[in-house]
C-alpha positions as CSV (number, residue, x, y, z in Angstrom):
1,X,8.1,27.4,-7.6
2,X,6.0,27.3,-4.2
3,X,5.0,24.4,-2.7
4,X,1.7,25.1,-2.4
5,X,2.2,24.3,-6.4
6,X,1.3,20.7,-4.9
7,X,-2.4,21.7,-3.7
8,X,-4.9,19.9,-5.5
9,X,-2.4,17.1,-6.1
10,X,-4.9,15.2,-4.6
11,X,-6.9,15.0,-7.1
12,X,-4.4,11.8,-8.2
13,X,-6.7,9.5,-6.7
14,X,-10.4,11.6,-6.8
15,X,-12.7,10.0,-8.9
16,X,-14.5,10.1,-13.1
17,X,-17.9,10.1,-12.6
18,X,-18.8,6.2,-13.8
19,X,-22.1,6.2,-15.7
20,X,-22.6,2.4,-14.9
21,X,-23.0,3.7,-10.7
22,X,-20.4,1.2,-9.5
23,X,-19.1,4.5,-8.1
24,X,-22.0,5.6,-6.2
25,X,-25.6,4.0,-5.4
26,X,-28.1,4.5,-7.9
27,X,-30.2,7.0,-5.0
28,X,-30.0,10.5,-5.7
29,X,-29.7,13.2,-3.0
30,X,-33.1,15.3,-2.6
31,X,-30.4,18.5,-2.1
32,X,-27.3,18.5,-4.4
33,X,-26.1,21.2,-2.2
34,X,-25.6,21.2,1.2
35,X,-24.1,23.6,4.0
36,X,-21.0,22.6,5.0
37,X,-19.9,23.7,8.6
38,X,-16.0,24.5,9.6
39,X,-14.9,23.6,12.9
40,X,-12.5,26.0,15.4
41,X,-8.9,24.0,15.9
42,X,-6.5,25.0,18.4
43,X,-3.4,24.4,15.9
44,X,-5.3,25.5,12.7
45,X,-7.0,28.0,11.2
46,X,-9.3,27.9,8.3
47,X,-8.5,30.6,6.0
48,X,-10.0,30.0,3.0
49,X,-12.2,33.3,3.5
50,X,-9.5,35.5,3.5
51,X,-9.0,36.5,-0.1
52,X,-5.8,36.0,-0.3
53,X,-5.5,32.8,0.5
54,X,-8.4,31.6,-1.6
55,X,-7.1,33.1,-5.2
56,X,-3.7,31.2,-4.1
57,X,-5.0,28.2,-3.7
58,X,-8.0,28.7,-6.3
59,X,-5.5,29.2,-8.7
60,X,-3.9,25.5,-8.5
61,X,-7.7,24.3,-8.0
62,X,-9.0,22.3,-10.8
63,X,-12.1,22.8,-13.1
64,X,-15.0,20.9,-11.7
65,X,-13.8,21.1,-7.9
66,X,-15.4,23.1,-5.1
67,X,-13.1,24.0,-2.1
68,X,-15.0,24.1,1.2
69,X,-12.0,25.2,3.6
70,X,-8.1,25.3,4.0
71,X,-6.6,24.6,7.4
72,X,-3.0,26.1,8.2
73,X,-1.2,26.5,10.8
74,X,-1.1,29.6,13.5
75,X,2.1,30.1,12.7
76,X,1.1,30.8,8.9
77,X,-2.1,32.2,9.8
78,X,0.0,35.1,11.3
79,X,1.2,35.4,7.9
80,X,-1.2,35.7,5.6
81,X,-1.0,39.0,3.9
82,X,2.0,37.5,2.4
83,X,0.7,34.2,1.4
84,X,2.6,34.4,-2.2
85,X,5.5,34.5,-1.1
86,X,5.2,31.5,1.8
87,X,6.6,27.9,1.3
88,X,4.7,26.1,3.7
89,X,3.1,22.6,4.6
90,X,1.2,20.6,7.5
91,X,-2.3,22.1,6.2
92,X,-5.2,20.3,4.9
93,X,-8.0,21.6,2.5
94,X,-11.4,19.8,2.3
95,X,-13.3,20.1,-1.3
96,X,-16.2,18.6,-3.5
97,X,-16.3,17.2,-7.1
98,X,-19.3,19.1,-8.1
99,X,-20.9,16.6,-10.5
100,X,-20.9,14.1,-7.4
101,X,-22.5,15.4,-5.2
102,X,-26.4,14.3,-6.8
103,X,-25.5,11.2,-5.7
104,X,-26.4,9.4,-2.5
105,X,-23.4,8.0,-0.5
106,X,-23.5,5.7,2.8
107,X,-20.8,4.6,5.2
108,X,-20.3,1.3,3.5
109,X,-19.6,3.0,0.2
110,X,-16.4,4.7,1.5
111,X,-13.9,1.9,0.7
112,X,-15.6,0.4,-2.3
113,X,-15.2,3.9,-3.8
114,X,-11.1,4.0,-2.7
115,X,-10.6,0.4,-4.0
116,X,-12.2,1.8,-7.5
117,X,-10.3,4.8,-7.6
118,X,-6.8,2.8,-6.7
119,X,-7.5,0.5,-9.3
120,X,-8.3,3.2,-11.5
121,X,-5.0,5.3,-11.1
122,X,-2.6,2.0,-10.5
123,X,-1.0,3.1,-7.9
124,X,1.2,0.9,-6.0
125,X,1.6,-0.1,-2.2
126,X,5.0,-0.4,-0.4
127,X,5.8,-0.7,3.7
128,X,7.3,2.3,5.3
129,X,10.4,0.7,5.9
130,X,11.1,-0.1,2.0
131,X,10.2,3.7,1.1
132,X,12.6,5.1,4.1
133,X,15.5,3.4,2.0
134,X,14.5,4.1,-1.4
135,X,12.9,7.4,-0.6
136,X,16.2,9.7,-1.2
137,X,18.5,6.7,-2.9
138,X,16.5,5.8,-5.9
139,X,15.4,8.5,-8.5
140,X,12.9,6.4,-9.9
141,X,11.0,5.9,-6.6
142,X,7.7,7.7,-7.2
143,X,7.3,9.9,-9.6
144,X,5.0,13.3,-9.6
145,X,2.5,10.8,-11.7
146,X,3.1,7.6,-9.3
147,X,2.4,8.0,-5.8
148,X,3.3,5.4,-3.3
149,X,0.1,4.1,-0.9
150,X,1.7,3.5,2.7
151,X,-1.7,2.8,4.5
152,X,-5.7,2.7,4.2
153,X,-7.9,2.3,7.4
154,X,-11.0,4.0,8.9
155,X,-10.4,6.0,12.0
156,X,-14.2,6.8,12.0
157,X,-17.3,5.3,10.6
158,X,-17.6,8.1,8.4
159,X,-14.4,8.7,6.3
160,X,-11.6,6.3,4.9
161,X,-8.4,7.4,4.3
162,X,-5.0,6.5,2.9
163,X,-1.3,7.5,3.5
164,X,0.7,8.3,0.7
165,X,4.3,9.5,-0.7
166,X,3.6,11.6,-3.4
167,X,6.5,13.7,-5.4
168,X,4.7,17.1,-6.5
169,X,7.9,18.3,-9.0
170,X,9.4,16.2,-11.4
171,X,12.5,18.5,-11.5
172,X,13.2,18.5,-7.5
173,X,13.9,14.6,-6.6
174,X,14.6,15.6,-2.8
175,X,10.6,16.9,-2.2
176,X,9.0,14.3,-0.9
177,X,5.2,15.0,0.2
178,X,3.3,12.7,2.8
179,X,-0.2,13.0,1.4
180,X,-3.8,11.4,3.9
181,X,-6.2,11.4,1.4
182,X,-9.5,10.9,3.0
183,X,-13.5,10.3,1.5
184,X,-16.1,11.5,4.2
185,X,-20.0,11.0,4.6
186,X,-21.3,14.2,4.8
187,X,-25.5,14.0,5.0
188,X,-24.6,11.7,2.2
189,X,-22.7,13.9,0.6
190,X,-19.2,12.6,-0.3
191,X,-16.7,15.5,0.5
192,X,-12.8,14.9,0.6
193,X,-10.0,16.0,2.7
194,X,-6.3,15.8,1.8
195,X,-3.6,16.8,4.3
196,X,0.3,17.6,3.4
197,X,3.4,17.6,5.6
198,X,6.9,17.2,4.2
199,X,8.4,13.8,4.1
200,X,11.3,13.6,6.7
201,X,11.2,10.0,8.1
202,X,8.8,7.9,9.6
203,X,8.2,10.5,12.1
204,X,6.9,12.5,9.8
205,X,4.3,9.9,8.6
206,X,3.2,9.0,11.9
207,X,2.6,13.2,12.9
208,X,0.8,13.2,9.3
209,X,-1.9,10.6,10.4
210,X,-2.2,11.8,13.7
211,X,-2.8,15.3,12.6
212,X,-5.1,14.1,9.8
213,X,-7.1,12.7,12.4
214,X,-7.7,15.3,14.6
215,X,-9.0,17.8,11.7
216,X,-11.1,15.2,10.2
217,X,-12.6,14.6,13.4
218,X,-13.3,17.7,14.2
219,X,-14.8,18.0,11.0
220,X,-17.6,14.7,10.8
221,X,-18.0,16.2,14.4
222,X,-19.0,19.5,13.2
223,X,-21.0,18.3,10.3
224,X,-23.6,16.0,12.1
């Protein structure tokens, strides 16, 4: 099994549409659709137009989700003709829950939708230095249906993200999967990223939120 297997993983914390609005505001969006805008990296390249690379990663997609754009690295880009074959990671995908996007969000909604959707999907919070020792030791530390949150914060007044540990195959206890799930303001449109680098230490987390960052940037940036 590929490890792109573990794409829209990151639906574990994206959220039911909740009919009483605690979700959203109760404004609607004049346009349900928008144009989205990609930016130019210098250490990623958006691929999802090649067709290759969209029926891989369409076909892990789920029903109901839109995917805007899939960032991967130069290195892989070189390789795309033989996508199917490629185990790779440090790549981030943004994407839209189509049934969402009616609705109106603002800044100040970002973390008020997260806290629902933890709450919703129970998953727990540990410090980096507990999961370094129980990462590889225990066999019950996370499971492919409970993640780990490391970290939430706002690096922009537009997004809020999280860092998680997230275990994509039950059957392989040594793949570990740093996951930045992030919810971004888009014209009031709330679009999501999630980014994916292999779990090798704390280094490993740090790299993962810096190079979150730098796309997600790029992206609000791109977008206004």
């Amino acid at each position: 099994m590929t490890k792109i297997a573990i794409l829209l993983f990151l639906i574990i914390l994206s959220c039911k549409e909740n009919k009483t609005n605690l979700y959203y505001s109760t404004e609607k969006n004049k346009l349900k659709k928008i144009p989205i805008e990609l930016p130019e990296l210098n250490d990623w390249k958006e691929l999802y137009s090649h067709k290759l690379v969209k029926r891989r990663f369409n076909e892990n997609s789920n029903d109901g989700t839109t995917i805007l754009g899939v960032y991967l690295t130069n290195e892989i880009a070189k390789q795309k003709e033989s996508i199917d074959d490629i185990d790779f990671n440090n790549y981030l995908l943004f994407f839209i829950r189509n049934d969402e996007q009616k609705w109106k969000v603002q800044n100040t909604d970002l973390k008020r939708i997260f806290d629902i959707q933890v709450n919703q999907a129970s998953v727990e919070t540990i410090n980096a230095t507990e999961a370094l020792n129980k990462a590889y030791s225990d066999t019950t530390f996370i499971t492919t249906e409970k993640p780990y949150l490391l970290n939430n914060y706002s690096n922009h007044e537009k997004s809020y993200s999280a860092i998680k540990l997230i275990k994509p195959h039950p059957d392989d206890h040594d793949y570990i999967v740093v996951y930045v799930y992030n919810l971004i303001n888009i014209k009031n449109h709330l679009v999501y990223g999630g980014y994916y680098l292999d779990f090798i230490g704390i280094e490993s987390i740090e790299k993962a939120k810096e190079n979150n960052d730098i796309i997600v940037s790029e992206f609000i940036k791109k977008n206004e």
